[in-house]
Each structure stands twice: as C-alpha cells, then as structure tokens.
DSSP file (Angstrom, degrees, kcal/mol; ACC not computed):
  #  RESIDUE AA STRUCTURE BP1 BP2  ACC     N-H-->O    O-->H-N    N-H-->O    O-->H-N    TCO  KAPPA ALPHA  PHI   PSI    X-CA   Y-CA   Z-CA
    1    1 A X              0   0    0      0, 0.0     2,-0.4     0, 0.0     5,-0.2   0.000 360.0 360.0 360.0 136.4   -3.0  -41.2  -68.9
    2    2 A X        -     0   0    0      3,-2.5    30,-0.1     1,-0.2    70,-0.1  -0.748 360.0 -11.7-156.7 115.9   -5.1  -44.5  -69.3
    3    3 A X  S    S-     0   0    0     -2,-0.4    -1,-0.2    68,-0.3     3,-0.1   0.812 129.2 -57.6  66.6  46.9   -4.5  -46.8  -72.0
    4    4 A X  S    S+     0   0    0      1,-0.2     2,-0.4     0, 0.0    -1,-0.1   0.766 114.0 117.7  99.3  33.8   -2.1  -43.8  -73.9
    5    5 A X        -     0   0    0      2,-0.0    -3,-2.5     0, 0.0    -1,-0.2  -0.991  62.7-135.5-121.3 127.5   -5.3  -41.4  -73.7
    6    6 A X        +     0   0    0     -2,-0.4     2,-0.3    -5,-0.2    24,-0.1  -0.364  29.0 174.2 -49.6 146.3   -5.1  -38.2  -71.6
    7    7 A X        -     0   0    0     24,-0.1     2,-0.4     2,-0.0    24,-0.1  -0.997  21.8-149.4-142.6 164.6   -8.0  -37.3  -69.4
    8    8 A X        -     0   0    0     20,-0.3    20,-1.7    22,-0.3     2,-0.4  -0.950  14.0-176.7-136.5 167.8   -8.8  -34.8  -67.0
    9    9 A X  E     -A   27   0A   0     -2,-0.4     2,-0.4    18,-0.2    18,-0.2  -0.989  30.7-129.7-168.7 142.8  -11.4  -35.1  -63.6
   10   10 A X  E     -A   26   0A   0     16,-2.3    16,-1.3    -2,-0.4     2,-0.4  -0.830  42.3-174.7 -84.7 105.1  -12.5  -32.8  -61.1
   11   11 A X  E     -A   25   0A   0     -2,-0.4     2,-0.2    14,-0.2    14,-0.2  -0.942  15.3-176.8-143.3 143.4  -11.7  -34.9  -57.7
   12   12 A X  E     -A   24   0A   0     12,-1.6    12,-2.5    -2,-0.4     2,-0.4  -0.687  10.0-156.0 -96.7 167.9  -12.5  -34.2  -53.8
   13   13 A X  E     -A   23   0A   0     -2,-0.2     2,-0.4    10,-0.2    10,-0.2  -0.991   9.1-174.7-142.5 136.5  -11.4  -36.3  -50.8
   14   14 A X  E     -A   22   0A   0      8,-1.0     8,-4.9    -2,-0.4     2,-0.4  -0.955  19.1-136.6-116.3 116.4  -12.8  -36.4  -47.8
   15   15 A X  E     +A   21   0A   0     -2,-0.4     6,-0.2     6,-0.2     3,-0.1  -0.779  31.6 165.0 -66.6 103.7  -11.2  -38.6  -44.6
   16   16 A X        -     0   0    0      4,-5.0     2,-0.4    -2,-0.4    -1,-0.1   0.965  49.1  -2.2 -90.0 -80.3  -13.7  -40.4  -42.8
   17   17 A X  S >  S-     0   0    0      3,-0.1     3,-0.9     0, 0.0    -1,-0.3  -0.974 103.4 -63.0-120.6 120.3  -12.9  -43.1  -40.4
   18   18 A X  T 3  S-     0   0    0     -2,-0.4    -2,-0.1     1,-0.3     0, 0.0  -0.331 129.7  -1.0  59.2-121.6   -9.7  -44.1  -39.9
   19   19 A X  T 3  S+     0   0    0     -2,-0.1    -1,-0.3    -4,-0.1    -3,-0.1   0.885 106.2 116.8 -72.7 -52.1   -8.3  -45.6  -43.3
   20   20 A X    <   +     0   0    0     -3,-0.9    -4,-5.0    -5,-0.1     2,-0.5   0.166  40.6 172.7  55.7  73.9  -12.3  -44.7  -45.0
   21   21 A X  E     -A   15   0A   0     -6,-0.2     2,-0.6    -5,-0.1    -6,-0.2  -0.872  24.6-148.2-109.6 143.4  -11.7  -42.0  -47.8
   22   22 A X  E     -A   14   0A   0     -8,-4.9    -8,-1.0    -2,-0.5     2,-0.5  -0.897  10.1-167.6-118.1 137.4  -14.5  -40.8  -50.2
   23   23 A X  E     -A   13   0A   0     -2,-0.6     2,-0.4   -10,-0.2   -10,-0.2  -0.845   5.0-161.1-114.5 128.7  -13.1  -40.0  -53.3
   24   24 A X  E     -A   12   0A   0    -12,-2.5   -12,-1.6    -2,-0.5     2,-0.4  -0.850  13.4-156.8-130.9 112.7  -15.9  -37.9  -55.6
   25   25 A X  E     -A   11   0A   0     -2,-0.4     2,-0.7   -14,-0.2   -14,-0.2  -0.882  19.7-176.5-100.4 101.7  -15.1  -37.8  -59.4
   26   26 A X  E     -A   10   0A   0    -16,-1.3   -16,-2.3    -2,-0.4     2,-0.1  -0.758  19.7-145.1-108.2 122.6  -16.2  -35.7  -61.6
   27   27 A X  E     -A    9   0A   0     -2,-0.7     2,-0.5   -18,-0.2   -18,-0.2  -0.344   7.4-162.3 -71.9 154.7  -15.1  -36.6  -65.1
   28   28 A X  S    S-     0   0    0    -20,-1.7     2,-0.4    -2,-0.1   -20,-0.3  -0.731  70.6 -18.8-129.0  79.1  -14.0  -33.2  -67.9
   29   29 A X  S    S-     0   0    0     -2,-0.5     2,-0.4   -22,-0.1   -22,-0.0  -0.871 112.6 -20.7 117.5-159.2  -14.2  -34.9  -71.3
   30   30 A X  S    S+     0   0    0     -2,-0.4   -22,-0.3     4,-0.1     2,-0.2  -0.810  78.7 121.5-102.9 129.6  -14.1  -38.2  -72.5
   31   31 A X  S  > S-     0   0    0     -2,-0.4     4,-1.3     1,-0.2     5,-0.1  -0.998  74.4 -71.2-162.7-173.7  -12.6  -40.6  -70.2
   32   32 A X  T  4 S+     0   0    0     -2,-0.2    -1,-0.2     1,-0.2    -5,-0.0   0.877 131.1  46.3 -33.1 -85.5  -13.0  -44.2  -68.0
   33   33 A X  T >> S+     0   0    0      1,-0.2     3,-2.5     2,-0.2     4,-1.6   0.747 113.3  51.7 -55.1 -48.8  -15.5  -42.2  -65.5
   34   34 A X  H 3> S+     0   0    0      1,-0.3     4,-1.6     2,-0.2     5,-0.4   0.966 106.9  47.6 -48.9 -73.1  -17.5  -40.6  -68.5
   35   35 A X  H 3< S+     0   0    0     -4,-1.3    -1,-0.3     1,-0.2    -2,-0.2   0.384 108.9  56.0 -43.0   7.4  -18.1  -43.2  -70.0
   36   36 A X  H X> S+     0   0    0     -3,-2.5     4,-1.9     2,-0.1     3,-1.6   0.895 107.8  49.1 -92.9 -73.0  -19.2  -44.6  -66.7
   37   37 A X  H 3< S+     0   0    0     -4,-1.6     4,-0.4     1,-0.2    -2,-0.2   0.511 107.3  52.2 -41.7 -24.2  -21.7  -41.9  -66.1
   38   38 A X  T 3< S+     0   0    0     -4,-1.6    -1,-0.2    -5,-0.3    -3,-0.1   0.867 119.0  39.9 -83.1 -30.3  -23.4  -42.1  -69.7
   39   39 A X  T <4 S+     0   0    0     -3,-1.6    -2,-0.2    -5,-0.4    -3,-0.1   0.989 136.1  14.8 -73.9 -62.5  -23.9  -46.2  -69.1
   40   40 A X  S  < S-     0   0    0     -4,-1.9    -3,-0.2     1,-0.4    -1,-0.1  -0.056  97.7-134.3-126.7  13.9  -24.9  -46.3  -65.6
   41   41 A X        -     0   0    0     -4,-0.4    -1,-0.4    -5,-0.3    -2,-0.1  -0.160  60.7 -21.0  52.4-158.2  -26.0  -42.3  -64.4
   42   42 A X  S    S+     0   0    0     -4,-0.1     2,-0.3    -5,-0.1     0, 0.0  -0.238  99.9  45.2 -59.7 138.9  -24.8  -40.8  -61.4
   43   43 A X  S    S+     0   0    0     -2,-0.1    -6,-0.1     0, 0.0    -2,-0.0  -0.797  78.1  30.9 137.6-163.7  -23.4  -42.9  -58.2
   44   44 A X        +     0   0    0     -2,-0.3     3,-0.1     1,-0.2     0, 0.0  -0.248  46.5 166.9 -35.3 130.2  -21.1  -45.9  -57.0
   45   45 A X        -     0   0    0      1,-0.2    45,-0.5    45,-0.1     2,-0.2   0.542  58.4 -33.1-137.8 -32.5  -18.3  -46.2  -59.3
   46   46 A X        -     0   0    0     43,-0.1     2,-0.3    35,-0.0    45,-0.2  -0.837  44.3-134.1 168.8 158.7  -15.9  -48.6  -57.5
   47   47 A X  E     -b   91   0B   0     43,-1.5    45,-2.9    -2,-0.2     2,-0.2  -0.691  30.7-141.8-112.7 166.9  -14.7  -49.5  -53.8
   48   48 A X  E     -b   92   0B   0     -2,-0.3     2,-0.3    43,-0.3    45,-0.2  -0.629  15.9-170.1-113.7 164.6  -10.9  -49.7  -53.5
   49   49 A X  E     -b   93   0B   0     43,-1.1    45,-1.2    -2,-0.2     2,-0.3  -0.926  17.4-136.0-149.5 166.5   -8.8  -52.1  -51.4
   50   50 A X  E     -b   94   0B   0     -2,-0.3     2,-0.3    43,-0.2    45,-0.3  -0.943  23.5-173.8-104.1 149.1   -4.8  -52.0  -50.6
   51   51 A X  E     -b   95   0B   0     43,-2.2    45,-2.3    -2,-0.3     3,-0.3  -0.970  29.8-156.1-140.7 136.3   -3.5  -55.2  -50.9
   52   52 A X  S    S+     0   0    0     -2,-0.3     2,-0.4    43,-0.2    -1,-0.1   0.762 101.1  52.3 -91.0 -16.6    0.2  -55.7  -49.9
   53   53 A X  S >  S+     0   0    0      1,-0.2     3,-1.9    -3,-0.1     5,-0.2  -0.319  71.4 161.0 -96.5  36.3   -0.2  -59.0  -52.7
   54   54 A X  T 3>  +     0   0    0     -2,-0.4     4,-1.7    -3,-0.3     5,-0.3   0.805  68.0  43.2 -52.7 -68.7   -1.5  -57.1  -55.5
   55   55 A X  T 34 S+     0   0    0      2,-0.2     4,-0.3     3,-0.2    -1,-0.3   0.606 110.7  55.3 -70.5 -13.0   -0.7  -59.4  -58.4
   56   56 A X  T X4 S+     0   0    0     -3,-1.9     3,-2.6     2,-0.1     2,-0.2   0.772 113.1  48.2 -56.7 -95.9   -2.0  -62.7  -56.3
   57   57 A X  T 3> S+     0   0    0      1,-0.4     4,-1.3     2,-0.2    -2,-0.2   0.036 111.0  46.8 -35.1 -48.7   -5.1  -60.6  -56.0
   58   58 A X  H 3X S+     0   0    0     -4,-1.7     4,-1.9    -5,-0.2    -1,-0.4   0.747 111.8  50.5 -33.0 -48.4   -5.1  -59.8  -59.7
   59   59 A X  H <> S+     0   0    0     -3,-2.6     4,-1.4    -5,-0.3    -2,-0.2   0.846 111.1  52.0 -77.7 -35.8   -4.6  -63.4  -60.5
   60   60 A X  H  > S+     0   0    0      2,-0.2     4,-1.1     1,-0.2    -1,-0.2   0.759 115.4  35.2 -80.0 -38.9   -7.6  -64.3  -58.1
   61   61 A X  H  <>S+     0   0    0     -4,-1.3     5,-1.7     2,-0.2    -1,-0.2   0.787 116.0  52.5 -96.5 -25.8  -10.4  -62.0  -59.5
   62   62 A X  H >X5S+     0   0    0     -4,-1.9     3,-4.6     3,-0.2     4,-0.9   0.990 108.4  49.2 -59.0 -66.6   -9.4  -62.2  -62.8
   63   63 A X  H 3<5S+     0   0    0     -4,-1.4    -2,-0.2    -5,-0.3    -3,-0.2   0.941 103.5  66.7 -33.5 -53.5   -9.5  -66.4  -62.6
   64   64 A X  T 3<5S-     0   0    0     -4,-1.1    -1,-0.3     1,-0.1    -2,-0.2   0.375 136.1 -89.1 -69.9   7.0  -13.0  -65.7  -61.0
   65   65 A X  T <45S+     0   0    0     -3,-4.6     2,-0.3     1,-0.3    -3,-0.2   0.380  83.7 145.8  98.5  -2.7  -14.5  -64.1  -64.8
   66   66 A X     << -     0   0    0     -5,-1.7    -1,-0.3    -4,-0.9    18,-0.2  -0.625  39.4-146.8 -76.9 142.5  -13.1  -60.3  -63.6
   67   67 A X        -     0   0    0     16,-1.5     2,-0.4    -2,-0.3    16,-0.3  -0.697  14.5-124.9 -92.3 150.1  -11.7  -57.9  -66.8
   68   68 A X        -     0   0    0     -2,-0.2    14,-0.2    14,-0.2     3,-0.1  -0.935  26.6-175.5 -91.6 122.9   -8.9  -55.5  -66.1
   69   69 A X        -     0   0    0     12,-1.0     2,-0.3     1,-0.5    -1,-0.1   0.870  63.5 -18.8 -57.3 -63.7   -9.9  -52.1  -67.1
   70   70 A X        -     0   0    0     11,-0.5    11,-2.4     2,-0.0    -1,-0.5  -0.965  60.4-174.6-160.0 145.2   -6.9  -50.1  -66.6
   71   71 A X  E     +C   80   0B   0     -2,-0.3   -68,-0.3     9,-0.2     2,-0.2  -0.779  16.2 149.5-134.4-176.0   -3.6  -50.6  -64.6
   72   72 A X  E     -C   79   0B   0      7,-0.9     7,-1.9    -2,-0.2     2,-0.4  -0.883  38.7-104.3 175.0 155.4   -1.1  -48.6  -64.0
   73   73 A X  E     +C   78   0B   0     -2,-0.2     2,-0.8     5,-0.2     5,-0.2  -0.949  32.1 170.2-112.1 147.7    2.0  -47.4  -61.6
   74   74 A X        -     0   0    0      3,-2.0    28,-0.1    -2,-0.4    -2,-0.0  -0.876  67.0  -2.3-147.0 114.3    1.6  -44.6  -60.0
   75   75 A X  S    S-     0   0    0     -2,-0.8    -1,-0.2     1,-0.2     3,-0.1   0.789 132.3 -57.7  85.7  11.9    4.2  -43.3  -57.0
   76   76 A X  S    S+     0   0    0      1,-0.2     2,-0.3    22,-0.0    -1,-0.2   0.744 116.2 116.7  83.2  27.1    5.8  -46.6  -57.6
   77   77 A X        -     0   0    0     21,-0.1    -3,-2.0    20,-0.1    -1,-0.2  -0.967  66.4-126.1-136.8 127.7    2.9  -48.6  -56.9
   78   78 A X  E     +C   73   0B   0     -2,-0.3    17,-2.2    -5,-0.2     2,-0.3  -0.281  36.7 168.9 -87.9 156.6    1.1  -50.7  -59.0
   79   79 A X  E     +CD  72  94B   0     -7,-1.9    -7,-0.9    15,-0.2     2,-0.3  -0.895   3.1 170.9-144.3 166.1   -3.1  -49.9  -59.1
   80   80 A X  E     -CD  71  93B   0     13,-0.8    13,-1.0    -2,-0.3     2,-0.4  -0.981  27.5-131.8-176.9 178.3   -6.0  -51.2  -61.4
   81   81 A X  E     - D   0  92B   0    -11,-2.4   -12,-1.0    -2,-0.3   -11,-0.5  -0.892  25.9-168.3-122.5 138.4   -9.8  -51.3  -62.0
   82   82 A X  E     - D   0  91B   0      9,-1.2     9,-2.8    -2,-0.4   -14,-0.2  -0.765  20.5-130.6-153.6 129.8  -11.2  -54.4  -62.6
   83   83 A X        -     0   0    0    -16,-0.3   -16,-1.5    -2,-0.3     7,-0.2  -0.209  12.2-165.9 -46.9 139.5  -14.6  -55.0  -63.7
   84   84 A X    >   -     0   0    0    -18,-0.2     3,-1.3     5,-0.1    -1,-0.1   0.361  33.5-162.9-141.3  -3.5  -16.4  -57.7  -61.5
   85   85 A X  T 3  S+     0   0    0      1,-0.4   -18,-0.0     2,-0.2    -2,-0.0  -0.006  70.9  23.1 -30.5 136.2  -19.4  -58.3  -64.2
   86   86 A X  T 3  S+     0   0    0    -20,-0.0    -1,-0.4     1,-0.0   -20,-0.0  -0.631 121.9  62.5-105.5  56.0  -22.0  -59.5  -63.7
   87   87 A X  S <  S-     0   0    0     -3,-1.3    -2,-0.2     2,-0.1     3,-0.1   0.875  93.5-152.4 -62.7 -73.3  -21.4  -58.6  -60.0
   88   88 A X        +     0   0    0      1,-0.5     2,-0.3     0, 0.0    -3,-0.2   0.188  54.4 100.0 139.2 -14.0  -21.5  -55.7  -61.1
   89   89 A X        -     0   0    0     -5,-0.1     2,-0.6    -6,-0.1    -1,-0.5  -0.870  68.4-122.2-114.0 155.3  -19.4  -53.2  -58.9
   90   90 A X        -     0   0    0    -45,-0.5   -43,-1.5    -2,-0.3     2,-0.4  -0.764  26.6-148.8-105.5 142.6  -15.9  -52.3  -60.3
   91   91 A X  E     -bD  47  82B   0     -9,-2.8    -9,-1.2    -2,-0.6     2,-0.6  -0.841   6.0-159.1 -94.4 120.4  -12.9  -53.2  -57.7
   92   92 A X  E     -bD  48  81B   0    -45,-2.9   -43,-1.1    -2,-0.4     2,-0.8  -0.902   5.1-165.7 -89.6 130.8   -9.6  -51.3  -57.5
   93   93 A X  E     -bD  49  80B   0    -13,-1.0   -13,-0.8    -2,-0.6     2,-0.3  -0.936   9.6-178.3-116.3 126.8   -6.8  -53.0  -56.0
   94   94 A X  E     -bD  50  79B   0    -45,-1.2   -43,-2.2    -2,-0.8   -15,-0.2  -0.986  30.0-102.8-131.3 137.9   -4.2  -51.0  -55.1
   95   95 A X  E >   -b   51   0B   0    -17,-2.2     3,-2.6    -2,-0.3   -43,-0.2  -0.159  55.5 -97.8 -56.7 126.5   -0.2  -51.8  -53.3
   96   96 A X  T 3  S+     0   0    0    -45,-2.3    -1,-0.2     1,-0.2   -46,-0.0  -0.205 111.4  40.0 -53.4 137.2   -0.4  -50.9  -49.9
   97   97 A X  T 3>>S+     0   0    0     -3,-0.1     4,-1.8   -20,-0.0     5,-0.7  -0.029  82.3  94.4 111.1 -47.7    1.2  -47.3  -49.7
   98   98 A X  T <45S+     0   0    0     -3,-2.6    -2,-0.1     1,-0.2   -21,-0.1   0.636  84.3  56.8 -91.8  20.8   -0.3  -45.5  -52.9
   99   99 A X  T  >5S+     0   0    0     -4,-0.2     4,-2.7    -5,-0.1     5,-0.3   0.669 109.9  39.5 -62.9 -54.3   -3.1  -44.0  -50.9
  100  100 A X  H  >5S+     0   0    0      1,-0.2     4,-0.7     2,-0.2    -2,-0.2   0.730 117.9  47.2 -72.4   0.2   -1.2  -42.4  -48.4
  101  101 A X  H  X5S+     0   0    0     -4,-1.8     4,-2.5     3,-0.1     5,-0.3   0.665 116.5  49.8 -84.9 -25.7    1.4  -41.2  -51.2
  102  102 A X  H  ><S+     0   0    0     -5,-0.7     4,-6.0     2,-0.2    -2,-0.2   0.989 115.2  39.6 -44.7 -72.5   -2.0  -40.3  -52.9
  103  103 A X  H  <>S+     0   0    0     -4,-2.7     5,-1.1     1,-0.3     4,-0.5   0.972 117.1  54.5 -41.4 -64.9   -3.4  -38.2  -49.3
  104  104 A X  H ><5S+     0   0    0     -4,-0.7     3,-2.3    -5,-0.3    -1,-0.3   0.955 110.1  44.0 -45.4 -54.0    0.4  -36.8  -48.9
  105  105 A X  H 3<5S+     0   0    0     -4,-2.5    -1,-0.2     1,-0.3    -2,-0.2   0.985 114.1  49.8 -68.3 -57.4    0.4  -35.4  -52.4
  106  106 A X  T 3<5S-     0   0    0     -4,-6.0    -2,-0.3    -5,-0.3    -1,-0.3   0.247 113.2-115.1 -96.2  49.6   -3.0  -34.0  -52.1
  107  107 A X  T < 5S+     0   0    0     -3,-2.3    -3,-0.2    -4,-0.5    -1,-0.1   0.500  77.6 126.2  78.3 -17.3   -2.3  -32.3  -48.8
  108  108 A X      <       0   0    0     -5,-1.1    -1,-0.1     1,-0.2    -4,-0.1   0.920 360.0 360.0 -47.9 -56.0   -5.0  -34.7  -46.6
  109  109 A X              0   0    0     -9,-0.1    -1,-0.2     0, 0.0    -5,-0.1   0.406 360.0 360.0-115.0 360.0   -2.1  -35.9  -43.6
C-alpha cells in the first residue's frame, strides 16, 4: 500500500558488491513507478541510502526544497522517497536494517 492505494510490481534483486543491490522494478497497474515510467521513460528511478538517523535526514533534505513522496514502515523500519527536484533524482532513505530484513525475506543471504 502507498498513500491507502494498493499496487502491485514485478521486482528482481541482484547482490553486487558488498552492500550494492540493484533492485529492477517493473510496475503492473497504476502506481508510484508507473507513473514514473509515463513522465520520464525507462531508467534511474532512485538510489537508496540506510541511515541509522532517518528523521534528521528527513528533516535535512526536506529543509533543502526536497518533497516526501511516500513513507512508510515496513519490518519495523521507517523508509521514504523523496523527490530532490530540480536535482532531479529521487532519494530513498531508509533505517539501517530494512534492507537486510528486505534480502532475508526475499531469500538473497
């Protein structure tokens, strides 16, 4: 769910180096990602970061003109998208720990 709308997405993972996963998202409907893909085609969609300070981090990029997309918790950890316009690439900041419950769930470590 994001913002109280179901979606569903197609996703692979691949482990690269070390902490380095590529996450490739294929949206099924209408959702965040579609609507990504109609604006802006095929490609870069957002880099990730874990932050053990997630809501300084929030506080920082937002103060700096960034939008919050979507947040959420997920695994007991708080995550979000924020839009970095006009930088231009969209950021996720996520609590250290809900990749690797993320990897763990889907079977990666």
């Amino acid at each position: 769910m994001i913002a109280g709308e179901p979606f569903r997405l197609k996703v692979a993972h691949a482990k690269l180096f070390g902490s380095l996963m590529l996450e490739l998202i294929q949206p099924v409907g209408t959702s965040l990602w579609s609507e990504f893909l109609k604006t802006h085609g095929e490609g870069l969609h957002h880099i990730a970061y874990d932050v053990s300070n997630w809501q300084d981090m929030v506080s920082k990029l937002e103060a700096q003109g960034a939008r919050m997309m979507v947040g959420a918790v997920v695994w007991g950890k708080h995550f979000c998208y924020l839009d970095t316009k006009p930088g231009g690439i969209i950021v996720e900041l996520a609590e250290v720990g809900i990749h690797a419950a993320q990897e763990k769930f889907l079977g990666l470590h």
